[in-house]
KENU-340077 format. One record per residue: residue in three letters; x, y, z of N, C-alpha, C in turn. Coordinates in Angstrom, 3 decimals, decimal comma. Layout:
% residues N
rest  nx  ny  nz  cax  cay  caz  cx  cy  cz
ALA  X  Y  Z  X  Y  Z  X  Y  Z $
...
% end
This chain:
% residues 214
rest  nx  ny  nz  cax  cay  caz  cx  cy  cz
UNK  0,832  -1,198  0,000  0,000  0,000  0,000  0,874  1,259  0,000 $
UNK  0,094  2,395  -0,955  1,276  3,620  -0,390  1,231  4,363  1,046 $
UNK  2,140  4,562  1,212  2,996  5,335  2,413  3,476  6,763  1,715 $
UNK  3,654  7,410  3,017  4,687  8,489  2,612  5,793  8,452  1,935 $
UNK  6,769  7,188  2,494  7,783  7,092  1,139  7,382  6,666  -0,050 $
UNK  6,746  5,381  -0,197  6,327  4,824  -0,915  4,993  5,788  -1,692 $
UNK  4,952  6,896  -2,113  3,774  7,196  -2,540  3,341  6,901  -3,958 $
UNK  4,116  6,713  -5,055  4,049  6,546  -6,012  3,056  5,053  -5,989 $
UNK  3,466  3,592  -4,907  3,189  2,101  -4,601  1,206  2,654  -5,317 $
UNK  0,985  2,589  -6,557  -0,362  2,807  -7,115  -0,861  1,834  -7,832 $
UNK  -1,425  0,593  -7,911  -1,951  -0,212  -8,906  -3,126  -0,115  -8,976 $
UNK  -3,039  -0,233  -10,383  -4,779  -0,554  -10,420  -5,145  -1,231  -12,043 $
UNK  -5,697  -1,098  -12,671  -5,918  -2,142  -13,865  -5,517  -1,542  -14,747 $
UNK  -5,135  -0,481  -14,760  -4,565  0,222  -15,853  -2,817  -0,208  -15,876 $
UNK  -2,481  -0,893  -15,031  -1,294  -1,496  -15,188  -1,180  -2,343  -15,983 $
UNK  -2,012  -3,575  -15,979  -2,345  -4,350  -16,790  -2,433  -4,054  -18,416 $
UNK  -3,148  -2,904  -18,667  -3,290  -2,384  -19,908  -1,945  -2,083  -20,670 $
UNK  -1,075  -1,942  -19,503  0,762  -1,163  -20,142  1,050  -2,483  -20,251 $
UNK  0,587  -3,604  -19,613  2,046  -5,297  -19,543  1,152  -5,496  -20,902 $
UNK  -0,303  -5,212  -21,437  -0,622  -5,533  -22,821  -0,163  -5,036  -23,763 $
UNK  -0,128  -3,217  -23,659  0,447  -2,801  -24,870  1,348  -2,944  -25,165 $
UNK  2,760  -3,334  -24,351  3,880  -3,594  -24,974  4,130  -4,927  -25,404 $
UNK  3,044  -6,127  -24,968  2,819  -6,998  -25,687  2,736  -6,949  -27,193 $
UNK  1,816  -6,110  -27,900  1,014  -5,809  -28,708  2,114  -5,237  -29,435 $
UNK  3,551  -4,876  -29,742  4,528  -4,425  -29,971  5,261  -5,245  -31,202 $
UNK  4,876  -6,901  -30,745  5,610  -7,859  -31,137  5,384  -7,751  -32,738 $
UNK  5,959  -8,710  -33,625  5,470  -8,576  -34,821  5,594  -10,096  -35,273 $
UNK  4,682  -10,948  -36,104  5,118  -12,568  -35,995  6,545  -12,937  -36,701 $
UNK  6,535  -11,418  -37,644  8,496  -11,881  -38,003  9,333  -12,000  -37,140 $
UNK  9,288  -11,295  -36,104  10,382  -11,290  -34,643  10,163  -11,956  -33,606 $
UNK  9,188  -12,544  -33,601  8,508  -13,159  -32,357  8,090  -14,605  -32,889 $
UNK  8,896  -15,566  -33,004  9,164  -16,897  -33,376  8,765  -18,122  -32,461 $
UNK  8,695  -17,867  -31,465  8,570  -19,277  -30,265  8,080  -18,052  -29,223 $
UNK  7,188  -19,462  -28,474  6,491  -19,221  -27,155  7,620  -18,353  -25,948 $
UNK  9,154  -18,807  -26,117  9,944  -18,653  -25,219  9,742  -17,148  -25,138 $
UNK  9,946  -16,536  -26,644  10,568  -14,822  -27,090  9,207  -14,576  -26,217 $
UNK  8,107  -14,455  -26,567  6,740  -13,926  -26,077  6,991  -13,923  -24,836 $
UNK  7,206  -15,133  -23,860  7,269  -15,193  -22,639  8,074  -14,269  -21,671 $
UNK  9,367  -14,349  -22,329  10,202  -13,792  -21,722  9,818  -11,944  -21,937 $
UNK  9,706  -11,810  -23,206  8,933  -10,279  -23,051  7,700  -10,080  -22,388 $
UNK  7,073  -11,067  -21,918  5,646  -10,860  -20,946  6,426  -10,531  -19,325 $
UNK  7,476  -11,254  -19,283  7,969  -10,939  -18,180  8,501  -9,858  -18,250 $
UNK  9,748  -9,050  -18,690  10,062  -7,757  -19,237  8,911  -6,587  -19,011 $
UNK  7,605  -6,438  -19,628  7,347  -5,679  -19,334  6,336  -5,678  -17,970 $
UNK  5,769  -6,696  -16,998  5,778  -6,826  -16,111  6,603  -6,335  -14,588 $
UNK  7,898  -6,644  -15,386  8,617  -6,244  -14,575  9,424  -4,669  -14,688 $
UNK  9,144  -4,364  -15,678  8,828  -2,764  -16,426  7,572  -1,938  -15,356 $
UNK  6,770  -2,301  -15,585  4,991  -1,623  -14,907  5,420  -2,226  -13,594 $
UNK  5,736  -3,188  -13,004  5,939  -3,395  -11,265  7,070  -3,258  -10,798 $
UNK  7,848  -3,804  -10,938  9,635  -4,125  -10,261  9,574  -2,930  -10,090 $
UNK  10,018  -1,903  -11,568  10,575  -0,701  -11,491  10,022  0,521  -10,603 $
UNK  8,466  0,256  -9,786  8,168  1,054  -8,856  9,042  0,311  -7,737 $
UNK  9,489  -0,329  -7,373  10,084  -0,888  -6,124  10,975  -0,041  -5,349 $
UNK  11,057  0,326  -4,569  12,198  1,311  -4,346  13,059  0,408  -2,600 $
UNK  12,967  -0,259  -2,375  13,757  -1,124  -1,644  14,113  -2,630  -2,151 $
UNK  15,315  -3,223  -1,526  15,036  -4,677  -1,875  14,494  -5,604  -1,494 $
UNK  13,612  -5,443  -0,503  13,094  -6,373  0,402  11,693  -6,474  -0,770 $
UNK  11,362  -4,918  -1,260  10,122  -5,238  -2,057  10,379  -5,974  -3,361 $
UNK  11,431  -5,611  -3,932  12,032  -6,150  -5,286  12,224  -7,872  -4,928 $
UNK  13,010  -8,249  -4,238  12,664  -9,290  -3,848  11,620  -9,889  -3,234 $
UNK  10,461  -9,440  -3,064  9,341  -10,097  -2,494  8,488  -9,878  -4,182 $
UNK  8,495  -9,156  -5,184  8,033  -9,268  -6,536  8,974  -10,358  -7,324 $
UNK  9,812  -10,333  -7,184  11,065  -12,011  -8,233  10,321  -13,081  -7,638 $
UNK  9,906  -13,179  -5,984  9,760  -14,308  -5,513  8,082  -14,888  -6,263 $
UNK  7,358  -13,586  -6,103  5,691  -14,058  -6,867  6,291  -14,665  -8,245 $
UNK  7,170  -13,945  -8,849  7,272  -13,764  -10,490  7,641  -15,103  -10,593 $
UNK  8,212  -15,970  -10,214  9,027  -16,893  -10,503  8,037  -17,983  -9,881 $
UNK  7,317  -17,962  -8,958  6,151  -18,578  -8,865  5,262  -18,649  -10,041 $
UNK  4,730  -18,144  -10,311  4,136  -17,831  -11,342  4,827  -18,460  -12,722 $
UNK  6,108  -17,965  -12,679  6,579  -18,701  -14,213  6,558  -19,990  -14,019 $
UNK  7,228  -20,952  -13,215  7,080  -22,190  -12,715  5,447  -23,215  -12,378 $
UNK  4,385  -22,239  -11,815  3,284  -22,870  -12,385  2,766  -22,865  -13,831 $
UNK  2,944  -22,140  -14,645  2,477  -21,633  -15,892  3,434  -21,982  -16,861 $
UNK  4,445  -21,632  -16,802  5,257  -21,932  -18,170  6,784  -23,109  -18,167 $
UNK  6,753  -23,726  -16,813  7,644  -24,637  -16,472  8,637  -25,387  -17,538 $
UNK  7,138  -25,714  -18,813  7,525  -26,716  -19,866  8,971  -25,435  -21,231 $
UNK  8,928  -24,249  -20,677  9,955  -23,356  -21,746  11,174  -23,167  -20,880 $
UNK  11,719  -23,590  -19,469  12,635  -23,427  -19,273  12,853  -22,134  -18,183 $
UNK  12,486  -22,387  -16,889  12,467  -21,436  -15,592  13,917  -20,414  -15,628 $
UNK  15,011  -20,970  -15,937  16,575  -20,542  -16,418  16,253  -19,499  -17,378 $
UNK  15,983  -20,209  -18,881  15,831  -19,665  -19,940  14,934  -18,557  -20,296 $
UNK  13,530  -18,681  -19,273  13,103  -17,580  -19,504  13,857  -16,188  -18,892 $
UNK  14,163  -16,372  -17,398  14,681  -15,557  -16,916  15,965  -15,217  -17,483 $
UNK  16,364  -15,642  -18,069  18,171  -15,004  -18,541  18,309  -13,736  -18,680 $
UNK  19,535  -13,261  -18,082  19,724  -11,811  -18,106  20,971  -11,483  -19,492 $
UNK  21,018  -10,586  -19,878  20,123  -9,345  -19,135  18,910  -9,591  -19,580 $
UNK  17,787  -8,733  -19,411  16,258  -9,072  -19,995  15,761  -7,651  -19,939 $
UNK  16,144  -6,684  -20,945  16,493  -5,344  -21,117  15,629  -5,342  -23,024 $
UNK  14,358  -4,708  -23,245  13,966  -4,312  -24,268  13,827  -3,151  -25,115 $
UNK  13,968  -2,775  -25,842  14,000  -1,124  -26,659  13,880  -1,167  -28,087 $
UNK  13,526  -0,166  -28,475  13,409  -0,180  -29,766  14,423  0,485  -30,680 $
UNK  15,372  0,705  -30,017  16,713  1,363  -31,194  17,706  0,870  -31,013 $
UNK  17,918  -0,738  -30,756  19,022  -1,478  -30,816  18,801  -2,697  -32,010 $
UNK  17,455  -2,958  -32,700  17,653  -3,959  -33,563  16,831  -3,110  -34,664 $
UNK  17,284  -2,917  -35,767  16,613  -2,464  -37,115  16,107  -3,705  -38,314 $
UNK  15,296  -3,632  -38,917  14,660  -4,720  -39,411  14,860  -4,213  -41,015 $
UNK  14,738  -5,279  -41,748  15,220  -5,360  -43,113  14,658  -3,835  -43,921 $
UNK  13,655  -3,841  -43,156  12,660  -2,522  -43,937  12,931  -1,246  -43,732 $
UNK  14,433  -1,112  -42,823  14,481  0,111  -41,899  13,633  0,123  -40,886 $
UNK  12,822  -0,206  -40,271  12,276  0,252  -39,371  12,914  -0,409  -38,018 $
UNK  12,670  0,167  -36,627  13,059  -0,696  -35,498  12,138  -1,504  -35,027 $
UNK  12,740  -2,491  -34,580  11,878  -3,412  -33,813  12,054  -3,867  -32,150 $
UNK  11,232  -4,038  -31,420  10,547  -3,854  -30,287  11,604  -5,569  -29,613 $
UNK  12,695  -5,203  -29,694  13,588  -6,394  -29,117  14,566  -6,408  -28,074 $
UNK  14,818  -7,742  -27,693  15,887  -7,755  -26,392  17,133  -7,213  -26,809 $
UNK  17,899  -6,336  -25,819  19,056  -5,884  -26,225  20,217  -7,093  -26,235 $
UNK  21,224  -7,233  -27,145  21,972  -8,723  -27,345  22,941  -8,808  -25,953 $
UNK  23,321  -7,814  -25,786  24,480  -7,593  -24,641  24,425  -6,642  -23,746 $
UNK  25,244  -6,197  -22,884  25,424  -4,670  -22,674  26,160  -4,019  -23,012 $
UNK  27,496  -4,780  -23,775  28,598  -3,970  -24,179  27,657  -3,356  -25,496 $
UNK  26,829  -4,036  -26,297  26,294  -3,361  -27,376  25,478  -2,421  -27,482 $
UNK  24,938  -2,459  -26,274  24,046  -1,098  -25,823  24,833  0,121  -25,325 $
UNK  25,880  -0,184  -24,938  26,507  1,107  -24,509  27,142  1,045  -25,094 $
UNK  27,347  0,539  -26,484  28,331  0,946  -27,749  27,156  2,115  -28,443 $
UNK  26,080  1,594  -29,018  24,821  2,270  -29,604  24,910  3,034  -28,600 $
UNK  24,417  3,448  -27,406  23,994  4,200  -26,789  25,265  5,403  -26,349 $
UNK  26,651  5,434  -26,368  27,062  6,102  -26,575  27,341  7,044  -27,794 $
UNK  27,200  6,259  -28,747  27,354  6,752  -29,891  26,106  7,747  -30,400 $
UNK  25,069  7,321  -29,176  23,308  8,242  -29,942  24,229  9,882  -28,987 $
UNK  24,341  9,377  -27,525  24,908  10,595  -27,048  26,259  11,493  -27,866 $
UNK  26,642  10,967  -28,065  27,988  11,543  -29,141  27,171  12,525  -30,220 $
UNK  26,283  12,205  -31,065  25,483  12,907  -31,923  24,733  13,743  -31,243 $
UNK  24,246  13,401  -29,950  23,317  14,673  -28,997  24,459  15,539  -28,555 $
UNK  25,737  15,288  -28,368  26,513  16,686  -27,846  26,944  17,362  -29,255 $
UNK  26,844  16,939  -30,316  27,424  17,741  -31,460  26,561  18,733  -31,729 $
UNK  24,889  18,511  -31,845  24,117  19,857  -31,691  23,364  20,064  -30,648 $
UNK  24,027  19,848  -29,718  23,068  20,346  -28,336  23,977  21,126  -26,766 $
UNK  23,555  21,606  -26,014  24,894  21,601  -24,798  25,316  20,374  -24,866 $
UNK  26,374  19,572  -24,635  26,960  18,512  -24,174  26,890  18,481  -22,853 $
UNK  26,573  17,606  -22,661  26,003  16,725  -21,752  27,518  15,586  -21,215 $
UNK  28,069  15,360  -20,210  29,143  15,025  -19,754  29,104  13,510  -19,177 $
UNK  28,497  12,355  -19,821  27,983  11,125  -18,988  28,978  10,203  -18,533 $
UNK  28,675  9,241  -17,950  29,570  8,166  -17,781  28,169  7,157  -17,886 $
UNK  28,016  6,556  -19,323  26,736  5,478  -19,502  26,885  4,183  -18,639 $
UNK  27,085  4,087  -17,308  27,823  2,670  -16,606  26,074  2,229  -17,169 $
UNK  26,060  0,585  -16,382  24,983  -0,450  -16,955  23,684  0,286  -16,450 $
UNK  23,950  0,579  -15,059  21,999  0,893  -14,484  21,821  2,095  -15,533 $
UNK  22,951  3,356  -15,548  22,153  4,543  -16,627  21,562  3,553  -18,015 $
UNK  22,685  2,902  -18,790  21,496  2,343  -19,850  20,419  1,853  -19,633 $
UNK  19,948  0,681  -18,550  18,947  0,221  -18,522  17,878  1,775  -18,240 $
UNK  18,187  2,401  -17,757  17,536  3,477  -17,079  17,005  4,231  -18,920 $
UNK  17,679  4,578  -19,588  17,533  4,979  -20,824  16,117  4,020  -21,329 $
UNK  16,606  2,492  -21,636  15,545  1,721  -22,225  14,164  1,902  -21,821 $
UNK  14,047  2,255  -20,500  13,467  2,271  -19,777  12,216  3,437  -19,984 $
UNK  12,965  4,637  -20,020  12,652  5,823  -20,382  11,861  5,912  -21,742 $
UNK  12,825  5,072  -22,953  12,393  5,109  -24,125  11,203  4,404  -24,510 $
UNK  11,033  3,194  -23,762  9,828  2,233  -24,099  8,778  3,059  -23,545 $
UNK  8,762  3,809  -22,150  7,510  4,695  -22,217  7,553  5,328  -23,130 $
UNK  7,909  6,610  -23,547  7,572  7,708  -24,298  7,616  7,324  -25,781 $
UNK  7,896  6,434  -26,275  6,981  5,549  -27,408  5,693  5,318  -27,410 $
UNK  5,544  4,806  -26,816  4,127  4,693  -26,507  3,313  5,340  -26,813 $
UNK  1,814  5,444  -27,083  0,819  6,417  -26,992  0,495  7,191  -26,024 $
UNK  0,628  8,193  -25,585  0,061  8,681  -24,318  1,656  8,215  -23,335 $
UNK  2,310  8,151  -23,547  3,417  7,697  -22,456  3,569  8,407  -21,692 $
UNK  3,771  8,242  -20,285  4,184  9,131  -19,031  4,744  8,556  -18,284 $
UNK  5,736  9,226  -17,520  6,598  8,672  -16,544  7,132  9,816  -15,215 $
UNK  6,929  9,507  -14,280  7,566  10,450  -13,174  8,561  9,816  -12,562 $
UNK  9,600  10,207  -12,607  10,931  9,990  -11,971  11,463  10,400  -11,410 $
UNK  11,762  9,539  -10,179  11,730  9,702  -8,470  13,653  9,191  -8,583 $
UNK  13,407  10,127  -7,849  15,302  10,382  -7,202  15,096  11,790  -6,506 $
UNK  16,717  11,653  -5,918  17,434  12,598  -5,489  17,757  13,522  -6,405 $
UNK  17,893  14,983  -6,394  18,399  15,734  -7,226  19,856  15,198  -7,666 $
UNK  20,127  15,244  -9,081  21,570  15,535  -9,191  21,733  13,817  -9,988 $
UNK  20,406  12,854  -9,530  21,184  11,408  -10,013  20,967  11,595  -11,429 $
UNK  20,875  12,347  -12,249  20,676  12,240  -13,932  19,221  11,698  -14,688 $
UNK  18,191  12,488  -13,526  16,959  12,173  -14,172  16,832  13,112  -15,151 $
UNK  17,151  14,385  -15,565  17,199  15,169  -16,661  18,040  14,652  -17,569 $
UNK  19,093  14,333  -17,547  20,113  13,815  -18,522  19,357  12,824  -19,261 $
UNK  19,309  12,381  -18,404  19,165  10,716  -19,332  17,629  10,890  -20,042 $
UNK  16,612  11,425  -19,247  15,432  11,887  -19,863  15,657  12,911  -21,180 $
UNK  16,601  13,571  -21,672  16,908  14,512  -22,539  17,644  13,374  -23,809 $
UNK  18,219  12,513  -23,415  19,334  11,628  -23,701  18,162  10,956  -24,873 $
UNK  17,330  10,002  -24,004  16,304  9,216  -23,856  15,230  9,627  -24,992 $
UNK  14,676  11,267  -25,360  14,050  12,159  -25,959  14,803  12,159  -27,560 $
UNK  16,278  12,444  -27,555  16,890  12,047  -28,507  16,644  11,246  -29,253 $
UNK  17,436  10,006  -28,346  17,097  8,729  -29,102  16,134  8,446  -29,717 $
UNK  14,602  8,836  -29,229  13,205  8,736  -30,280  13,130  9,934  -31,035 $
UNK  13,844  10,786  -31,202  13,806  11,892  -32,039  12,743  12,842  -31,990 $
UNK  12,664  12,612  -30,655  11,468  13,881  -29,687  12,597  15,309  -29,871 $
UNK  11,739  16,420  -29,493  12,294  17,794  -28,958  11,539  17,902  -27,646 $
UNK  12,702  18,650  -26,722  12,441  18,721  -25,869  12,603  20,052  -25,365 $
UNK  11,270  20,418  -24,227  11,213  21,422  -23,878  11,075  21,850  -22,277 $
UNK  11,805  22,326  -21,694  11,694  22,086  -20,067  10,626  23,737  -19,669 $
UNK  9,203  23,713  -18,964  8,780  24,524  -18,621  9,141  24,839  -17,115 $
UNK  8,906  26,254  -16,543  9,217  26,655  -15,316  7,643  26,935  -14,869 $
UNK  7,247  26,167  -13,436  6,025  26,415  -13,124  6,415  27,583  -11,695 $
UNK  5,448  28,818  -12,093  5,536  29,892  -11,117  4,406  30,323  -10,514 $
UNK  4,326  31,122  -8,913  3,428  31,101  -8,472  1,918  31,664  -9,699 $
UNK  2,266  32,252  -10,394  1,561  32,893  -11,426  0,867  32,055  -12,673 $
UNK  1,598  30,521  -12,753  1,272  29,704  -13,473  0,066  29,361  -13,588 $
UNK  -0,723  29,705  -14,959  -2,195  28,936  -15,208  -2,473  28,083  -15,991 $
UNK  -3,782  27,924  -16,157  -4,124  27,388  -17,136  -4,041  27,655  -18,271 $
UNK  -3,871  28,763  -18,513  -3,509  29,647  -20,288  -1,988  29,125  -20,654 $
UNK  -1,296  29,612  -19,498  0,142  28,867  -19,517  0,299  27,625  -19,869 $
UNK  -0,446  26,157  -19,270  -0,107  25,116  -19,473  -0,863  24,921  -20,728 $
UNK  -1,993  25,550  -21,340  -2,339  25,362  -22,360  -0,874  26,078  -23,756 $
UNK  -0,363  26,600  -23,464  0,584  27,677  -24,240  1,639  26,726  -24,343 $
UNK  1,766  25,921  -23,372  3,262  24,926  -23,162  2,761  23,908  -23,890 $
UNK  1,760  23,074  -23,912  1,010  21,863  -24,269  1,114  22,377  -25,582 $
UNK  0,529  23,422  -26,816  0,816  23,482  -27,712  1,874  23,535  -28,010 $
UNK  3,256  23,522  -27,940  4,707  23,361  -27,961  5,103  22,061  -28,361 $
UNK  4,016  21,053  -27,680  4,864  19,742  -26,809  4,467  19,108  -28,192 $
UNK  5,150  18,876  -29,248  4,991  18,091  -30,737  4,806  16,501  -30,027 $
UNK  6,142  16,198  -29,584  5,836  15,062  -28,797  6,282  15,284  -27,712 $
UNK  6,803  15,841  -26,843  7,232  15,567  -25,786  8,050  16,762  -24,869 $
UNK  7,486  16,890  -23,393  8,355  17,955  -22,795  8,922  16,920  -21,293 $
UNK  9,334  18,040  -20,532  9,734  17,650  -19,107  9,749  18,955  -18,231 $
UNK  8,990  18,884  -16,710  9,601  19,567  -15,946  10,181  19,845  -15,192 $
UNK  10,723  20,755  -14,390  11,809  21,064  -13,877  12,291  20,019  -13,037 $
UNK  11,510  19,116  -12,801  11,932  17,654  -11,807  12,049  16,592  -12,348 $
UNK  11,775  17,053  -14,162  12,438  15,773  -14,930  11,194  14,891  -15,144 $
UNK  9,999  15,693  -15,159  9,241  14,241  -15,485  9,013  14,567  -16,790 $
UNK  8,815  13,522  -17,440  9,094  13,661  -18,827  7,805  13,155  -18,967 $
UNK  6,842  13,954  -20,130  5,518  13,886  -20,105  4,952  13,733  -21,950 $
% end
């Protein structure tokens, strides 16, 4: 239940609706065996739940259901195999014959933070530069970012401490889908004319001053 720390701890069936739509992602050229499906049912599950977790006692009390669950239900594809790490999805690490990207597991991590440095390298040539060190949690943190704001309607509020690179990587993240981004300042004076004035701006996508990227 939420708490004061925990305030974000919110479910309700509209969670369910996000572990579908990114189901709904798949395409039958890329998605070959029961295993691929599975293992992305888990992925974004653990996308919409895990990633609210903010201790380990809770993160580990969600692996322990999850793995219950895979073991009654899907035993016969391999309890190991489904879970194999990393288990990290996005859409600008595999390109498909047609040009377009497709909605797949990242192969490694060295290959993601090969791609993923290289998207930042092109964001500091026309933008401020931005000074990162991409270690593994910032990428996953990127994928993360990106599979929402793909989406229809995507939203995300992101909870930290000042200073851990929820703007960065949210700006980073904006890139990579070839959003523009626009950071508004909310003042005591701020209205509704205002957020209507900002909202026409937002082609796809803004953030405010606390980084939520909307």
């Amino acid at each position: 239940m939420p708490t004061a720390r925990k305030f974000h701890y919110q479910f309700n069936l509209r969670d369910l609706s996000n572990i579908v739509q990114g189901l709904t992602n798949t395409t039958k050229d890329l998605y070959t065996s029961a295993l691929m499906l599975v293992r992305l049912w888990v992925h974004e599950c653990e996308r919409v739940f895990q990633d609210r977790m903010i201790t380990v006692e809770d993160c580990e009390k969600y692996l322990e259901f999850q793995k219950k669950v895979i073991e009654k239900n899907f035993s016969d594809l391999g309890v190991d195999a489904i879970l194999e790490r990393p288990l990290i999805y996005s859409t600008f690490t595999y390109t498909k014959s047609d040009g377009t990207n497709g909605y797949m597991p990242i192969p490694n991590m060295a290959k993601l933070a090969e791609i993923t440095n290289h998207k930042l390298a092109e964001y500091n040539e026309s933008n401020a530069a931005m000074d990162l060190v991409l270690f593994d949690m910032a990428l996953e943190h990127i994928c993360r970012i990106t599979r929402i704001i793909v989406n229809p309607g995507g939203n995300a509020l992101l909870v930290g401490v000042g200073g851990s690179g929820k703007q960065s990587l949210s700006r980073l993240a904006s890139f990579v889908c070839e959003y523009e981004v626009f950071q508004i300042t909310v003042t005591p004076t701020y209205g509704v004319n205002d957020f209507k004035a900002d909202s026409s701006k937002a082609k796809y996508g803004w953030e405010t001053d606390s980084g939520q990227v909307l």
